[in-house]
C-alpha positions as CSV (number, residue, x, y, z in Angstrom):
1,X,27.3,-44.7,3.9
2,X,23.4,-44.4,3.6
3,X,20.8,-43.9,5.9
4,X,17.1,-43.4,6.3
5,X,15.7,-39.8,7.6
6,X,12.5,-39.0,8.7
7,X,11.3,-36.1,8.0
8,X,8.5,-33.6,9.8
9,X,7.2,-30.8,9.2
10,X,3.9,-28.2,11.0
11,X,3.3,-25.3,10.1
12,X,1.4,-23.0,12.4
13,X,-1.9,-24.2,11.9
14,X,-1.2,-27.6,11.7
15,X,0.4,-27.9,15.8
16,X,-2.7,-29.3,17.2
17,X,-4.2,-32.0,14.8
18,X,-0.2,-33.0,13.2
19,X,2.1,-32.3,16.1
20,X,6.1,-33.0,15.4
21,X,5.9,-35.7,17.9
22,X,3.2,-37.6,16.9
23,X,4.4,-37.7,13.0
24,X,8.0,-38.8,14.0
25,X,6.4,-41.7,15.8
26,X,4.3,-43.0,13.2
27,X,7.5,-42.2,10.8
28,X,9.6,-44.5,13.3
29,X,6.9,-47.4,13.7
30,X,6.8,-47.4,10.0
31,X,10.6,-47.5,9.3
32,X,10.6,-49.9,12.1
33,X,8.1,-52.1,10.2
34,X,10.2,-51.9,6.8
35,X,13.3,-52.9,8.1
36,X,15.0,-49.6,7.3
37,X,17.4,-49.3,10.5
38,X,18.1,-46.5,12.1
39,X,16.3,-42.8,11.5
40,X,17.9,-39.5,11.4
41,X,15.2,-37.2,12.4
42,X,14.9,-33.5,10.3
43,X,12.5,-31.5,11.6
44,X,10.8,-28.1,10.8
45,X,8.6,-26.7,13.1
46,X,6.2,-23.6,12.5
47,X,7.8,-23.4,9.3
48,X,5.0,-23.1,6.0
49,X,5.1,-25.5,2.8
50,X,5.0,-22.4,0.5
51,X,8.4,-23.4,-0.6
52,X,11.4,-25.0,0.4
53,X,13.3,-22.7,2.2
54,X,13.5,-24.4,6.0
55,X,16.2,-25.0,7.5
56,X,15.6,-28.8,8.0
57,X,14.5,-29.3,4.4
58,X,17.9,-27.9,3.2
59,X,19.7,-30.2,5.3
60,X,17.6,-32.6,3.8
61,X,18.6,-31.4,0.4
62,X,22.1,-31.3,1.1
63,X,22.0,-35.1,1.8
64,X,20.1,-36.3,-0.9
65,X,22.4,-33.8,-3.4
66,X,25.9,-35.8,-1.4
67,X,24.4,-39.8,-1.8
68,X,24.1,-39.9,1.8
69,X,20.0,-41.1,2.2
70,X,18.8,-44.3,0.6
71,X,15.2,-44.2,2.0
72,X,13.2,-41.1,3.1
73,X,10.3,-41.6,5.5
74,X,7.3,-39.0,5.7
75,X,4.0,-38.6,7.6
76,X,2.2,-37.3,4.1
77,X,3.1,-36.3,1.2
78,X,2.1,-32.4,2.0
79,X,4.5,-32.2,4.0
80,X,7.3,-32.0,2.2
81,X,5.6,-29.1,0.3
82,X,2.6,-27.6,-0.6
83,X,3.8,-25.9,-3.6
84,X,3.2,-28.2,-7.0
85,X,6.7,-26.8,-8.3
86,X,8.6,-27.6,-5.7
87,X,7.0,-30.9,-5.6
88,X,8.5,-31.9,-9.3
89,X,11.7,-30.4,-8.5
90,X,11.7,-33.2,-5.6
91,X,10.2,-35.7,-7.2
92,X,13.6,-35.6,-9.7
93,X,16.1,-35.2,-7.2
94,X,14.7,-37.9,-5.5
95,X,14.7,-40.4,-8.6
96,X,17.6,-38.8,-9.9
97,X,19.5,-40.0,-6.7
98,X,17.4,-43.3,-6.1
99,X,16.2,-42.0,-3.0
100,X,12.9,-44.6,-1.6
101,X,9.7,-42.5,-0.3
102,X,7.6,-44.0,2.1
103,X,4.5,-42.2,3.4
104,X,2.6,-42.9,6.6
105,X,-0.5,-42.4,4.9
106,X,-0.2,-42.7,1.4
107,X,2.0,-45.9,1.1
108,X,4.8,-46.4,-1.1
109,X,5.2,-45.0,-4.7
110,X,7.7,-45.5,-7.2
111,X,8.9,-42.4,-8.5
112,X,10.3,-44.4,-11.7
113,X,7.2,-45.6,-13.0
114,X,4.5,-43.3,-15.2
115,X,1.4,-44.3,-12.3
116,X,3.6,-43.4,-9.6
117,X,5.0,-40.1,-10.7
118,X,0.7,-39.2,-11.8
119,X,0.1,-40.4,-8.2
120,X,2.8,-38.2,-7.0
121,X,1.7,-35.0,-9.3
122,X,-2.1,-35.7,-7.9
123,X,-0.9,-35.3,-4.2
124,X,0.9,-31.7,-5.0
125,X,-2.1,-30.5,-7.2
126,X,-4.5,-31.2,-3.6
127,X,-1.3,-29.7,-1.5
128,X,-1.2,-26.8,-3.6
129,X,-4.8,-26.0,-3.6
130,X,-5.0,-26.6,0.0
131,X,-2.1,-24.2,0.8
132,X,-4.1,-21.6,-2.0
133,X,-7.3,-21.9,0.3
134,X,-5.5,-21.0,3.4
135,X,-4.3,-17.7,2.0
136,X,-7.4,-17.4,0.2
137,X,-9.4,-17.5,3.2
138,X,-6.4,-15.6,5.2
139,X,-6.8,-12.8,3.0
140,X,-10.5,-12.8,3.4
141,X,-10.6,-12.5,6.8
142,X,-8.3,-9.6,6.8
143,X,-9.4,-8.0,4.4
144,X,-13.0,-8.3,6.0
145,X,-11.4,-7.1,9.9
146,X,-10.1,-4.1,7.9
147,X,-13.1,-3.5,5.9
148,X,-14.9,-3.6,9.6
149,X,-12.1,-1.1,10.9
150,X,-9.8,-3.2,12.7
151,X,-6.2,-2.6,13.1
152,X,-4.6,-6.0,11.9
153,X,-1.1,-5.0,13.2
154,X,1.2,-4.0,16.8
155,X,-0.4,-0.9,17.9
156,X,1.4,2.1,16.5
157,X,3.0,5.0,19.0
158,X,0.1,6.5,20.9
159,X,-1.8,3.3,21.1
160,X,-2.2,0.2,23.4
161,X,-4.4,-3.1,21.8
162,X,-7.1,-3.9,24.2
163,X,-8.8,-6.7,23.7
164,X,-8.6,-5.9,19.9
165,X,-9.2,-2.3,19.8
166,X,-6.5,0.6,19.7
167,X,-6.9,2.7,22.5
168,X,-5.1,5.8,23.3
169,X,-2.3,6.2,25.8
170,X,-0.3,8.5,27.6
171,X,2.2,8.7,24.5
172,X,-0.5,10.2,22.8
173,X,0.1,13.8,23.7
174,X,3.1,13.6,22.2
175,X,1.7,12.5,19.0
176,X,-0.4,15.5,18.8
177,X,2.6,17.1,19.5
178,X,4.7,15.9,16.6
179,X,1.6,16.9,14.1
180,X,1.4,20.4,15.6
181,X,5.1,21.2,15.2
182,X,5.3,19.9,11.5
183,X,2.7,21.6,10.9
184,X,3.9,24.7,12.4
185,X,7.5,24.3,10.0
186,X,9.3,22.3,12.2
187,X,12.0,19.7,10.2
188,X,12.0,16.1,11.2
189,X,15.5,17.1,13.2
190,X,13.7,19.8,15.1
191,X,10.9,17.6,16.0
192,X,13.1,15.0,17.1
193,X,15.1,16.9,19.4
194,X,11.7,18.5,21.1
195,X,10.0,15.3,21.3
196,X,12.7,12.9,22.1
197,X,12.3,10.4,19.5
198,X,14.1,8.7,16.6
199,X,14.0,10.8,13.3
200,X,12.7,7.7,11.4
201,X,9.9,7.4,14.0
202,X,8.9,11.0,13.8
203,X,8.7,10.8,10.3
204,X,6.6,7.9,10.3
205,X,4.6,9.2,12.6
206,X,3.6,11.9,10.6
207,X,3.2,10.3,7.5
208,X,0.4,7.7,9.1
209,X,-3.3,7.7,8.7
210,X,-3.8,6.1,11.2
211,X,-3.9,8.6,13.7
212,X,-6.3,10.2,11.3
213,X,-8.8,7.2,12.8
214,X,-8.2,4.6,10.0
215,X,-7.0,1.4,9.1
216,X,-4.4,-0.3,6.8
217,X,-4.4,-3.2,4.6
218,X,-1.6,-3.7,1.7
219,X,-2.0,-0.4,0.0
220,X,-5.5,0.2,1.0
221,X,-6.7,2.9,4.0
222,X,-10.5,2.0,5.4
223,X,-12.2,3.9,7.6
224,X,-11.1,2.3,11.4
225,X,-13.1,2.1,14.9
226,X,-10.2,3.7,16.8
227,X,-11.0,7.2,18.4
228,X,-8.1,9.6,15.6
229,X,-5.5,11.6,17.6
230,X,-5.3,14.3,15.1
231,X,-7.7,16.2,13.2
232,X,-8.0,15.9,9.0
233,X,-7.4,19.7,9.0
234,X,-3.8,19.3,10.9
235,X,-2.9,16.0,9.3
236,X,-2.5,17.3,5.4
237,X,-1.1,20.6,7.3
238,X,1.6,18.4,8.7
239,X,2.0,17.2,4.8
240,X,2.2,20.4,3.1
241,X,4.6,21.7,6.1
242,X,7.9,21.2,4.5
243,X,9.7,20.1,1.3
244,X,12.0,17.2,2.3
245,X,15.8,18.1,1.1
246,X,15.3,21.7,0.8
247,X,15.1,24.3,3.5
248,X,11.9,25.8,3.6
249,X,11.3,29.6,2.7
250,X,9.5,31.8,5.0
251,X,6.9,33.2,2.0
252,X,3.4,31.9,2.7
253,X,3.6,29.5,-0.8
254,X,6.9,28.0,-0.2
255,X,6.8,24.7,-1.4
256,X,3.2,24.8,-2.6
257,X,4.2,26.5,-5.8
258,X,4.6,24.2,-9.1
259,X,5.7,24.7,-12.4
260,X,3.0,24.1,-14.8
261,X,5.4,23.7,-17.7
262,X,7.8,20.8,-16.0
263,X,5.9,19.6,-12.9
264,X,9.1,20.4,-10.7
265,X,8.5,22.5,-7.3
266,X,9.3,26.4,-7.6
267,X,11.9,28.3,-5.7
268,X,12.1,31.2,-3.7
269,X,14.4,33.8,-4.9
270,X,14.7,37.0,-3.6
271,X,15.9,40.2,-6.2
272,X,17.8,43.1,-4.7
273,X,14.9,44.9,-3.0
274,X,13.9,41.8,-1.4
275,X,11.3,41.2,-3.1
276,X,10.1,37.4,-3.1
277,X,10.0,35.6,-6.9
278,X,8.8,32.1,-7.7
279,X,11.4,30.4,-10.9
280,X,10.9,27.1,-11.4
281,X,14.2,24.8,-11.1
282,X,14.5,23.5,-14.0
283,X,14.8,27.4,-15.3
284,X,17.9,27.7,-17.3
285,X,17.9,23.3,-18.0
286,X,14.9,23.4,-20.6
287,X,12.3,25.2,-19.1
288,X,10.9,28.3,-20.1
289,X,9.5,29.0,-17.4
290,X,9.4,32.8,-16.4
291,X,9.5,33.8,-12.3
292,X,6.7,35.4,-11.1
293,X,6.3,37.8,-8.2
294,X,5.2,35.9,-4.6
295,X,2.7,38.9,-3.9
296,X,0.8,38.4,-7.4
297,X,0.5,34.3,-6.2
298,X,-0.8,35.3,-3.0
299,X,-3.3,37.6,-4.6
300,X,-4.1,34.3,-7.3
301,X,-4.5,32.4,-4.1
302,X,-7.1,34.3,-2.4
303,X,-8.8,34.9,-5.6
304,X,-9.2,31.3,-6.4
305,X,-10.7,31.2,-2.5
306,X,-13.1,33.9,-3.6
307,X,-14.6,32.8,-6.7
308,X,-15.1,28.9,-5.2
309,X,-16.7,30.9,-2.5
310,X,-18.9,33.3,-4.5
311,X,-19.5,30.8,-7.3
312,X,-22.5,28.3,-6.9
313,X,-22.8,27.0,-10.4
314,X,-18.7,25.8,-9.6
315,X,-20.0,24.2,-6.6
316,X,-22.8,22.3,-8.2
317,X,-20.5,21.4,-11.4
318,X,-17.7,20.0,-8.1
319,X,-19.9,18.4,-6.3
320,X,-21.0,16.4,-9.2
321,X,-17.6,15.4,-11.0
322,X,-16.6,14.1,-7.0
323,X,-20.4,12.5,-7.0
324,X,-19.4,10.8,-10.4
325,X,-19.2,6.5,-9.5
326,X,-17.4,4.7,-12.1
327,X,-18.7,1.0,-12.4
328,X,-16.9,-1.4,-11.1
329,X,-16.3,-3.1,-14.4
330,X,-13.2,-5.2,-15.3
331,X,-10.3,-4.6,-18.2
332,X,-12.9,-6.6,-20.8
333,X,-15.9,-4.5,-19.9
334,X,-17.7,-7.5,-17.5
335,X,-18.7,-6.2,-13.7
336,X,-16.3,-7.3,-11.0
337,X,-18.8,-9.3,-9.1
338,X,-20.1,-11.2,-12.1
339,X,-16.8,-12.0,-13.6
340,X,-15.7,-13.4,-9.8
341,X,-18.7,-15.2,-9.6
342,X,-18.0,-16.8,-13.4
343,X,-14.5,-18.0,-12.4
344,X,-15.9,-19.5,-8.9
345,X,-18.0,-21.5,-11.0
346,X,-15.6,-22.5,-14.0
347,X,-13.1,-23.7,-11.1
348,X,-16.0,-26.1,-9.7
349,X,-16.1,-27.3,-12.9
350,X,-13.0,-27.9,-13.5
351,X,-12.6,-29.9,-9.9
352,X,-15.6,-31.7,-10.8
353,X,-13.8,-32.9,-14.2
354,X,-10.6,-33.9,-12.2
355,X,-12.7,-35.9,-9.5
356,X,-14.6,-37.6,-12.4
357,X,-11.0,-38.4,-14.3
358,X,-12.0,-36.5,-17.0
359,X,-8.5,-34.9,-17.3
360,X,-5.1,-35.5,-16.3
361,X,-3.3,-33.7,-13.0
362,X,-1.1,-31.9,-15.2
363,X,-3.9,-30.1,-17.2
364,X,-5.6,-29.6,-13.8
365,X,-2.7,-27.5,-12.4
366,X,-2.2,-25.7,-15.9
367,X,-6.2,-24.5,-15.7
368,X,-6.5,-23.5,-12.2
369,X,-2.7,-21.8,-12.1
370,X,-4.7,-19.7,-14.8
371,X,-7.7,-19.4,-13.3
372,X,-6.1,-18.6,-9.9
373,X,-4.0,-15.7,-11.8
374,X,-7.0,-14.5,-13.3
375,X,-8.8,-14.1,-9.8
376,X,-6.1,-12.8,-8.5
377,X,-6.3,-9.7,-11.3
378,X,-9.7,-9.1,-10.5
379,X,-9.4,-8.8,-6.5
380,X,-6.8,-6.1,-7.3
381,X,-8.8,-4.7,-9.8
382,X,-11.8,-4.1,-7.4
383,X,-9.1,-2.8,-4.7
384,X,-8.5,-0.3,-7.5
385,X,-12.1,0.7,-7.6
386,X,-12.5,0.7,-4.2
387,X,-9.7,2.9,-2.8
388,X,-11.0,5.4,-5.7
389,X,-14.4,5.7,-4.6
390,X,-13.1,6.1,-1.1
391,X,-11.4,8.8,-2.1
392,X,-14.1,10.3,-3.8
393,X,-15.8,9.9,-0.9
394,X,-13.1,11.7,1.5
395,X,-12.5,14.1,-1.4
396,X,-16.4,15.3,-1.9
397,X,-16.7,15.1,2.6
398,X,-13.5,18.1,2.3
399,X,-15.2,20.2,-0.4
400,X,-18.8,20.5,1.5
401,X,-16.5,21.4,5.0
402,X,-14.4,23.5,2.9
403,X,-17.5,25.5,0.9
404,X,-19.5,25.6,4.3
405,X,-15.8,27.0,5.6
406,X,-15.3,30.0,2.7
407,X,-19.3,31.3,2.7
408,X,-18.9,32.2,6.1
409,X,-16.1,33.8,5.2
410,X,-14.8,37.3,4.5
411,X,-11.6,36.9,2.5
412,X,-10.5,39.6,1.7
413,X,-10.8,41.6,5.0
414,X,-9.4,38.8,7.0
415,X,-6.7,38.2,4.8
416,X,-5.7,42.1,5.2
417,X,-6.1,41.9,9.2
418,X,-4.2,38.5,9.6
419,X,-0.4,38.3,10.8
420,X,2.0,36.6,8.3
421,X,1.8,33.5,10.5
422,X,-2.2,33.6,10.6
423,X,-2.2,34.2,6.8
424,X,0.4,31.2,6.5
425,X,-2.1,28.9,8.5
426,X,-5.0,29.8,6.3
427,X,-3.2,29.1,2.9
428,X,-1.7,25.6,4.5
429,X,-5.0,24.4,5.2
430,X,-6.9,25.7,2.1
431,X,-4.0,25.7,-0.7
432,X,-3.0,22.6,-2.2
433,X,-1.0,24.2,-4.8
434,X,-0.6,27.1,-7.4
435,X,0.5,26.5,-10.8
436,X,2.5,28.8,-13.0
437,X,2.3,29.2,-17.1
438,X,3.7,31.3,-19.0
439,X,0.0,32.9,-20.1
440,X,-2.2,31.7,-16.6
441,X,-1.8,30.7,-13.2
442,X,-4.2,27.6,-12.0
443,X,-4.8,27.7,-7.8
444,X,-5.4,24.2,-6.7
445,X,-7.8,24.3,-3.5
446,X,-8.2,21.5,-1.3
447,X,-10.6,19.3,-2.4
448,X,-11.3,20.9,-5.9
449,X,-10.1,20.9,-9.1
450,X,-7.7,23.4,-10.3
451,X,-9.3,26.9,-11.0
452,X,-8.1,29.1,-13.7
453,X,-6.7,32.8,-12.8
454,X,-5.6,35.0,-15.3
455,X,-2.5,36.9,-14.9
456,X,-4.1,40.4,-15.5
457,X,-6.8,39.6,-12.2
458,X,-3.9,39.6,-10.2
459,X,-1.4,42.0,-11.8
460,X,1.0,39.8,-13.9
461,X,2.1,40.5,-17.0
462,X,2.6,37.2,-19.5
463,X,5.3,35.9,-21.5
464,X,7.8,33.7,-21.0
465,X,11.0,36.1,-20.3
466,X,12.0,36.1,-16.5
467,X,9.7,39.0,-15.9
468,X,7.6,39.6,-12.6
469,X,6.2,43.0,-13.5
470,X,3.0,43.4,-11.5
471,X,1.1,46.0,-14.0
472,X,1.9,48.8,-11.8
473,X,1.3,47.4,-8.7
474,X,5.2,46.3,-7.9
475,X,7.7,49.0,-9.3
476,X,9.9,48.6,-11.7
477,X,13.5,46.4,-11.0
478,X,15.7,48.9,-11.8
């Protein structure tokens, strides 16, 4: 047995202007007027035309597929999809199954004939490019809120959205909290017990910027108008606080020291007067890497402090590779903005030709799929350019606090007066990392790049035998 169904579909902007009830009337007072009997109402409501995963549209499916509909009623095409594949994929079940398609607004068409199926392919070109400037224009306007500093999503922990702004709240405090104990060691578990809260949650707390006072969009952090909760300095302490898997040693440079062989992080062994050496994991697996003593990495460290410190012409030469702009140039050499602004105008065209039946629906779709694709490439291109400069920008901001920080500074007499907890502090906020080679070290300080250190400034002998002879300055192992 056959019957007709009507089918209705709004999505989320469409409730207003196209609501459910006012589409499966017109669909009844048109099946009324054809003589089609009774209607079998499907409905999806709030659901998108992206595609055809909807609850009602599978049921819809499922009937057509089993023989059981003979006519099909709709308010307008569109609604069925708004995606110009799905639309052909239709078009042939329908035909395939001699399903009849009448449309509120567009009449009938026969899906047998060649003017009925161009017709057909005309509607889901216009129902795809509609549906492309929604997100278009979605993405924009995201984009543009984050680019403003707008938080786009549910207010993290430590914030309540007022009237469109993040505002601190009493969960705050703990926040703070959670930074100060990672930073201070602490494990996720140990966190999580103090605090109360979820491992998962404490580790995503920690891990987001935007208690750093910025905002999120897709892969992309911009600079937000919320007041931060934590300070930059404690935020990448909180980072460099503990190597996840591994439990962390108690040397000053645990977990900050890498292999400059193999990339892997180095362990902390200690030999039999308890003396602390770095080896590199891998050791033993295809690396050969030698160890080398903790106390000649701590000297490296504070020497690499010193000499971006002392060292003026470094400054300048640091200042001016994080000053260095790269032009915002595509893959073929064009600018961003220019090649956009070709592409804008090459799709006009191309409309222009299709209103003016200069080509055919099907090579319509083909050239703005492409030119679509090839817009696509170059928004993410100029995300790419943009997140660099930004963190150019953050990176060159961190050198001028951190140069300002060491000439005020005397090194080497507060290293020797500081506790082992006040020297730990210094090298977490200061040290990114310290390389080892088998011939140099290389100390990585926040917000530089690396700086060489020779193994005889700091008492290390080379070679690449498991060795951590300090030149006199450790004795001996026996």
């Amino acid at each position: 047995m056959t019957m007709t169904v009507a089918y209705v579909r709004v999505s989320t902007e469409d409730q207003v202007e196209f609501s459910p009830d006012a589409q499966a009337k017109r669909c009844r007072d048109l099946a009324r007027l054809r003589e089609l009997g009774p209607v079998t109402l499907l409905t999806d409501e709030g659901w998108s035309g992206k595609n055809l995963e909807r609850p009602a549209m599978r049921e819809l499916l499922r009937l057509v597929a089993s023989d059981q509909v003979r006519d099909l009623v709709i308010w307008r095409w569109d609604r069925l999809s708004r995606d110009q594949g799905d639309f052909a994929t239709l078009v042939k079940l329908f035909d395939r199954h001699h399903v009849r398609v009448h449309s509120v607004n567009e009449g009938d068409l026969d899906l047998a004939s060649a003017s009925g199926r161009m017709q057909i392919g005309v509607h889901g070109v216009f129902a795809q490019y509609y549906r492309d400037q929604i997100v278009e224009n979605t993405r924009m306007g995201q984009r543009q809120a984050a680019e403003q500093g707008r938080w786009l999503n549910r207010a993290p922990t430590g914030y309540d959205m007022v009237n469109g702004h993040l505002v601190a709240n009493d969960m705050a405090p703990v926040v703070q909290r959670i930074f100060s104990l990672r930073a201070g060691g602490a494990s996720y578990p140990q966190i999580s017990r103090d605090v109360g809260m979820d491992y998962s949650t404490v580790r995503h707390i920690s891990l987001n910027r935007v208690y750093l006072g910025e905002v999120k969009l897709s892969d992309d952090w911009f600079a937000g108008i919320h007041s931060p909760l934590v300070s930059p300095e404690l935020f990448h302490a909180a980072q460099r606080a503990h190597t996840p898997g591994r439990r962390r040693s108690k040397d000053l440079l645990s977990g900050l020291v890498r292999c400059g062989l193999c990339g892997r992080v180095a362990g902390v062994h200690y030999n039999n007067r308890g003396q602390a050496i770095y080896r590199c994991r891998h050791r033993g697996e295809g690396c050969p890497q030698s160890g080398r003593s903790a106390n000649g990495l701590h000297r490296a460290a504070v020497l690499g402090l010193r000499v971006l410190a002392d060292d003026k012409d470094l400054q300048s030469a640091i200042r001016h590779q994080l000053g260095a702009r790269g032009h915002q140039e595509t893959s073929q050499g064009a600018s961003v903005t220019s090649a956009t602004a070709s592409l804008k105008a090459k799709e006009r065209k191309l409309l222009d030709l299709f209103y003016a039946d200069k080509i055919d629906a099907d090579a319509f779709a083909a050239e703005h799929q492409r030119l679509t694709l090839r817009m696509t490439a170059l928004h993410d291109e100029l995300s790419t350019i943009e997140r660099e400069r930004s963190q150019r920008d953050i990176a060159a901001s961190r050198f001028d606090q951190l140069a300002a920080l060491l000439a005020d500074l005397d090194l080497e007499r507060m290293w020797e007066a500081a506790t082992a907890t006040e020297q730990r502090t210094l090298v977490e906020d200061l040290v990114d990392a310290v390389r080892i080679y088998p011939d140099r070290l290389s100390v990585q300080i926040a917000g530089s790049p690396p700086i060489l250190v020779t193994l005889d400034e700091v008492g290390l002998a080379p070679g690449c035998k498991p060795v951590v002879s300090e030149a006199g300055l450790e004795p001996a192992r026996p």
